[in-house]
DSSP file (Angstrom, degrees, kcal/mol; ACC not computed):
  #  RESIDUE AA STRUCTURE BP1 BP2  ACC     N-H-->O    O-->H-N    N-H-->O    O-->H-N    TCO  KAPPA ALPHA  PHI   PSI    X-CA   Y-CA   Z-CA
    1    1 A X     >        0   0    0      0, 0.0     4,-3.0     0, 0.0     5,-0.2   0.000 360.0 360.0 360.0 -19.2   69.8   32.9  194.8
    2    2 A X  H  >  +     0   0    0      1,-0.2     4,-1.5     2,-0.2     3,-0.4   0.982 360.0  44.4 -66.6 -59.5   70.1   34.6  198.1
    3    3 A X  H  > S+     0   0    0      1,-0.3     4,-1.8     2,-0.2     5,-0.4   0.869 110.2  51.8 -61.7 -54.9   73.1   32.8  198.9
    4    4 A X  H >> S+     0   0    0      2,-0.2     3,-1.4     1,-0.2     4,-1.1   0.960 114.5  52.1 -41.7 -62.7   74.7   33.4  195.3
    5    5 A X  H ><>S+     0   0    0     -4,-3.0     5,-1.2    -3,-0.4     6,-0.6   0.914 110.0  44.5 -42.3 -62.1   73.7   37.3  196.3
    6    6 A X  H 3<5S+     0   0    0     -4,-1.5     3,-0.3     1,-0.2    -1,-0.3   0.612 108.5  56.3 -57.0 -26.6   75.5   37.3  199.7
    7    7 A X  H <<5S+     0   0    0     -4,-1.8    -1,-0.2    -3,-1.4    -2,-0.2   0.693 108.7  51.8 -89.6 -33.3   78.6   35.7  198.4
    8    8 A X  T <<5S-     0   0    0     -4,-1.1     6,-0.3    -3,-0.6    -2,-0.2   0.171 126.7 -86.6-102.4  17.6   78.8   38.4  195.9
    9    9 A X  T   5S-     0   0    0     -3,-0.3    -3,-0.2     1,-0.2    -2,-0.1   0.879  81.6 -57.9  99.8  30.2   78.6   41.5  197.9
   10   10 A X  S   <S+     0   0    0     -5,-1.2     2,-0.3    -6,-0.1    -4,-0.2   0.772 115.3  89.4  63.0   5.0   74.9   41.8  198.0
   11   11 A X    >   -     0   0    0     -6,-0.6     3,-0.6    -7,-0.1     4,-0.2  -0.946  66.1-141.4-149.0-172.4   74.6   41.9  194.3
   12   12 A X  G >> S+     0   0    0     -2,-0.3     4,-1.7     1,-0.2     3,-0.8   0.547  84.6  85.4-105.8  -1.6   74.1   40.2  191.3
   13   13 A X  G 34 S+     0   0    0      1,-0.3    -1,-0.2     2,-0.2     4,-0.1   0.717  80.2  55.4 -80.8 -27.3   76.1   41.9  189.4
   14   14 A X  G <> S+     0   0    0     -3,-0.6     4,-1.5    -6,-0.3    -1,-0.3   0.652 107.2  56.8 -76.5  -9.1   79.4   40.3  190.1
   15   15 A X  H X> S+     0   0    0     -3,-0.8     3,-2.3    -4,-0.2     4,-0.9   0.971 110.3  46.9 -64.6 -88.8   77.6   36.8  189.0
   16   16 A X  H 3X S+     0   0    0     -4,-1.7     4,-1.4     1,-0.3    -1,-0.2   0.580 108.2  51.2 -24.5 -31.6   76.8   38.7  185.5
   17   17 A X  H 3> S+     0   0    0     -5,-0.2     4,-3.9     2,-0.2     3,-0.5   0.971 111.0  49.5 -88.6 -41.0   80.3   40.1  184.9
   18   18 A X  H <X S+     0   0    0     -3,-2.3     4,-2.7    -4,-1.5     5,-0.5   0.954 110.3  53.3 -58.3 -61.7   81.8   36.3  185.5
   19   19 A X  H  X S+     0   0    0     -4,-0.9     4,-1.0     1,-0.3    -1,-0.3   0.829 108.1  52.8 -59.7 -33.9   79.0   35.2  182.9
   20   20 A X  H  X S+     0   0    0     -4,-1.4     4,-4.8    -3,-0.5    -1,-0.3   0.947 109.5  43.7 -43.4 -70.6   80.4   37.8  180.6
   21   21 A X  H  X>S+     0   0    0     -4,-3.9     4,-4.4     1,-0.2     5,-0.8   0.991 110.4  53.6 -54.6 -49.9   84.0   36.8  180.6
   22   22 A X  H  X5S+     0   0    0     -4,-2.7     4,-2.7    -5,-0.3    -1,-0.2   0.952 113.6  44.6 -51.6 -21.8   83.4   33.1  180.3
   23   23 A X  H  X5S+     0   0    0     -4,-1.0     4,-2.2    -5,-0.5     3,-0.3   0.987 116.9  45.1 -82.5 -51.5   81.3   33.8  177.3
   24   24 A X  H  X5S+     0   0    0     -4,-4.8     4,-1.5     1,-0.3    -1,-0.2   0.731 115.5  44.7 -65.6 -10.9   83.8   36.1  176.1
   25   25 A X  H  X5S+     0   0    0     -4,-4.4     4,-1.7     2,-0.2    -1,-0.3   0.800 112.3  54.6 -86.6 -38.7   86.8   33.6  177.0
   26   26 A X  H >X<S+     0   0    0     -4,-2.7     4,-1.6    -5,-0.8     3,-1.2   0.995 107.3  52.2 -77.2 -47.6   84.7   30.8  175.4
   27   27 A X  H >X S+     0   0    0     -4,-2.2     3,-1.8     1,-0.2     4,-0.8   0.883 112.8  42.7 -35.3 -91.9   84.4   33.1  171.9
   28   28 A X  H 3< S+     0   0    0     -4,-1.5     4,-0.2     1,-0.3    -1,-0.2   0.667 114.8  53.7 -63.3   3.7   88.0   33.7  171.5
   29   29 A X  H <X S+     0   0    0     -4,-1.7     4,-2.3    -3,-1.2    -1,-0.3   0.893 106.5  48.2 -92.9 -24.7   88.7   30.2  172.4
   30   30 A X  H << S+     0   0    0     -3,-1.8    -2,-0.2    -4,-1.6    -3,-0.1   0.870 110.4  50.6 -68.3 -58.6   86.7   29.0  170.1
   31   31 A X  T >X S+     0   0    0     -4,-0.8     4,-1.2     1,-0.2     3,-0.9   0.853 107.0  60.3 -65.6 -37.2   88.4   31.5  167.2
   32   32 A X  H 3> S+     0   0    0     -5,-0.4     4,-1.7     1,-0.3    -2,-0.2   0.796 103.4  50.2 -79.3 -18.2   91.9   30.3  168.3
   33   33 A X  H 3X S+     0   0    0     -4,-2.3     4,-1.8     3,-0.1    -1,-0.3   0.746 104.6  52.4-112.5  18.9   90.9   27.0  167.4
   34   34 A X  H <> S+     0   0    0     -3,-0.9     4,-1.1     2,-0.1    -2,-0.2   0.882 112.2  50.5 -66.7 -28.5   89.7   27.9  164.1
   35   35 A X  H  X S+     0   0    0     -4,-1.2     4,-0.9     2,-0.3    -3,-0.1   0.933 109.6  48.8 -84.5 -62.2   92.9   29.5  163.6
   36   36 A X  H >X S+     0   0    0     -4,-1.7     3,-1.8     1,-0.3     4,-1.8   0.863 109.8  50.0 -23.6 -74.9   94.9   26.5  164.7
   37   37 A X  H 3X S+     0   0    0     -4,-1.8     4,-1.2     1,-0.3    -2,-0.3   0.845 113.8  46.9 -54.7 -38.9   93.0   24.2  162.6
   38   38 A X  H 3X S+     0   0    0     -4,-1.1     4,-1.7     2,-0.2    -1,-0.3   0.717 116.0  46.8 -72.8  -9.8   93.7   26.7  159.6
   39   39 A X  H <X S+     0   0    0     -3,-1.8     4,-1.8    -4,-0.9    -2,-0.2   0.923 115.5  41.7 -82.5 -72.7   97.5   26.9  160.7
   40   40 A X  H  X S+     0   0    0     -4,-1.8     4,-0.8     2,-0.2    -2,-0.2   0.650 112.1  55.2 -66.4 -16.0   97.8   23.3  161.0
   41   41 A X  H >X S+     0   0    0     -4,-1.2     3,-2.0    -5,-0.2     4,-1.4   0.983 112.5  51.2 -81.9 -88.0   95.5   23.0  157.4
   42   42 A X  H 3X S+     0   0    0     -4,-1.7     4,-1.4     1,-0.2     5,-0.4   0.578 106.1  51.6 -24.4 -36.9   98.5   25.4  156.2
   43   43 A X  H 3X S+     0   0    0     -4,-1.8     4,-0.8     2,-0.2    -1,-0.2   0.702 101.1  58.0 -61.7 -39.7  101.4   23.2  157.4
   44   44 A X  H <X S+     0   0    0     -3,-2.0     4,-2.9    -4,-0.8     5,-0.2   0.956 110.1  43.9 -68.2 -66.6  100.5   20.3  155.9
   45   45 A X  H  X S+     0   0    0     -4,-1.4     4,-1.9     1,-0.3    -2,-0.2   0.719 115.9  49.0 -59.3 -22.8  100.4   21.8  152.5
   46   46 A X  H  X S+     0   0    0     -4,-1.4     4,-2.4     2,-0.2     5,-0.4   0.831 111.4  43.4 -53.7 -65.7  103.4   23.5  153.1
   47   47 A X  H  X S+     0   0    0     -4,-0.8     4,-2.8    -5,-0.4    -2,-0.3   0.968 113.7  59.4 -54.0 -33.2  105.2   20.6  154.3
   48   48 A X  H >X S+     0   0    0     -4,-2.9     3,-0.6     2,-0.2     4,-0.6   0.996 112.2  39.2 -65.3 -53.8  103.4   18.5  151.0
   49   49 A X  H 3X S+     0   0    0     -4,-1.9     4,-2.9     1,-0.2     3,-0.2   0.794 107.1  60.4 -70.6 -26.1  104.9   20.8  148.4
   50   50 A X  H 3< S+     0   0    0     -4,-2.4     4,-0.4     1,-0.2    -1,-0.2   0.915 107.9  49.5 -44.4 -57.3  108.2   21.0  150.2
   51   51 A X  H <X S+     0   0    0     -4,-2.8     4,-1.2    -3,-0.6    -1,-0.2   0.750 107.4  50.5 -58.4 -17.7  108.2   17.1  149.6
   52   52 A X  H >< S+     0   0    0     -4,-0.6     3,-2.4     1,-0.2    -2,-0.2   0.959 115.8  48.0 -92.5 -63.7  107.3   17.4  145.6
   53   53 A X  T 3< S+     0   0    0     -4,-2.9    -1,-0.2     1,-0.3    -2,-0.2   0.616 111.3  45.3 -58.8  -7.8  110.3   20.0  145.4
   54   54 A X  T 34        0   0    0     -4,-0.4    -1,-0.3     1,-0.2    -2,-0.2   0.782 360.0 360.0-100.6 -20.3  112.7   17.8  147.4
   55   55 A X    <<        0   0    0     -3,-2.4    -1,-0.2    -4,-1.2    -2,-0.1   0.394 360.0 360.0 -71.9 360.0  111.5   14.8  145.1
């Protein structure tokens, strides 16, 4: 932990902020690929009824 400390300026604090983003980058990835998958969930069913009307 010393070394971790010394790499970051003598505090911990830039450690913490890094653990912060990633968590917060890993939440909104996480929601963008709910979204995707609801997008791509949407597309298909577009694109299915698009076929029954061209039929």
């Amino acid at each position: 932990m010393d070394t971790l400390r010394t790499l970051n300026g003598d505090t911990y604090e830039v450690v913490s902020d890094v653990l912060v983003n990633a968590q917060e980058n890993s939440d909104k990835n996480s929601d963008f690929s709910a979204k995707i998958k609801e997008l791509n969930e949407t597309i298909v069913t577009l694109n299915t009824e698009n076929e029954s009307f061209s039929a």
